[in-house]
C-alpha positions in Angstrom: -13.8 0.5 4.5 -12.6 2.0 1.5 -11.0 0.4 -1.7 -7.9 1.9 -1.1 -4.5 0.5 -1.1 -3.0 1.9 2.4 0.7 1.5 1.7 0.4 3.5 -2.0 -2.9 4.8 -2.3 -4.2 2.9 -5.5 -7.6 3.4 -5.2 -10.6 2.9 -8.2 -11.2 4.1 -11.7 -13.9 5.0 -13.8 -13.9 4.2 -17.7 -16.3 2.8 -20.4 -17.0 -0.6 -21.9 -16.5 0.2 -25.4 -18.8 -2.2 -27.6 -18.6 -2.9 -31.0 -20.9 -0.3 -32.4 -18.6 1.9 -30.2 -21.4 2.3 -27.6 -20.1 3.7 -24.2 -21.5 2.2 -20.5 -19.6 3.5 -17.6 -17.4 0.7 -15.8 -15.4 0.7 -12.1 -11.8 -0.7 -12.2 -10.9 -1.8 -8.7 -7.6 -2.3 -7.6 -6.5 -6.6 -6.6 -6.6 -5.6 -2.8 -5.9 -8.6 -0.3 -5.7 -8.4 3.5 -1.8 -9.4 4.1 0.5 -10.0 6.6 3.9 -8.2 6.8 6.2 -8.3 9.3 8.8 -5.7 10.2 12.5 -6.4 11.0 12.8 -3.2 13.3 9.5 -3.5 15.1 10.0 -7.2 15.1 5.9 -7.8 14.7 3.9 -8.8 12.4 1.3 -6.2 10.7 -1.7 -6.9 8.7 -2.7 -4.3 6.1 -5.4 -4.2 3.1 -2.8 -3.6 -0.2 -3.0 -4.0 -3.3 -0.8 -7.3 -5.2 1.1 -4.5 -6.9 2.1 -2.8 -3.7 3.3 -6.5 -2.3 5.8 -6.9 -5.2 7.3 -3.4 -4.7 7.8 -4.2 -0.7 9.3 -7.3 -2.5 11.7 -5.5 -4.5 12.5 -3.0 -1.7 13.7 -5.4 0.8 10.7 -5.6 3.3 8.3 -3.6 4.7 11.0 -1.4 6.9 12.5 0.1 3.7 9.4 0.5 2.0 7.8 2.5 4.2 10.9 5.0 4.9 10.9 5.4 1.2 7.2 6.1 0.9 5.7 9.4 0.8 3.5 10.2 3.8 0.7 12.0 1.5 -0.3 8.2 -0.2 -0.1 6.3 2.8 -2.7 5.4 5.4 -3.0 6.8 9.1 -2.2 3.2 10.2 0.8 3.1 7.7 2.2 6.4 8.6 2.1 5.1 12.8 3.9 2.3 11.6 6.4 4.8 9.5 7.2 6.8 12.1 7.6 4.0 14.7 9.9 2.3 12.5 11.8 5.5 11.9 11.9 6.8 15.6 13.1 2.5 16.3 16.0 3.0 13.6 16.7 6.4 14.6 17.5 4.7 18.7 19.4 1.9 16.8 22.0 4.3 14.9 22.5 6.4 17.6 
């Protein structure tokens, strides 16, 4: 599996390790990615997804994995995010009506 976030897409970087003398070797940064459990209010289940610790503080700050996700742009998220999106949308959609 890819090292790729799958609710914002953070994926890895290239750079150099810059010495001293100012010598340049090529370097990976990879993002902190953890397997993690979120639940969602509208669903009411529990999903486990592979995001990076950055990603968990924003669903933090957002309120929960329901608004996140409605907020989120479907080009950065996964194909298993974006099922989840759009089954918490059409779920919210049946609860407003």
């Amino acid at each position: 599996m890819a090292r790729r976030c799958e609710l914002t897409g953070k994926g890895t970087q290239v750079g150099h390790n810059v010495s001293h003398a100012n010598n340049k070797t090529k370097r990976i940064y990879r993002p902190n990615l953890q397997q993690v459990s979120l639940a969602s209010e509208a669903l009411g289940n529990s999903y486990v997804l592979k995001i990076s610790m950055s990603a968990l503080r924003t669903v933090d700050k957002n309120g929960g994995l329901d608004p996140f996700l409605l907020k989120a742009k479907d080009s950065v998220l996964s194909p298993k995010a974006l099922r989840l999106k759009r089954a918490i949308a059409k779920k919210t959609a049946q609860k407003a009506a």
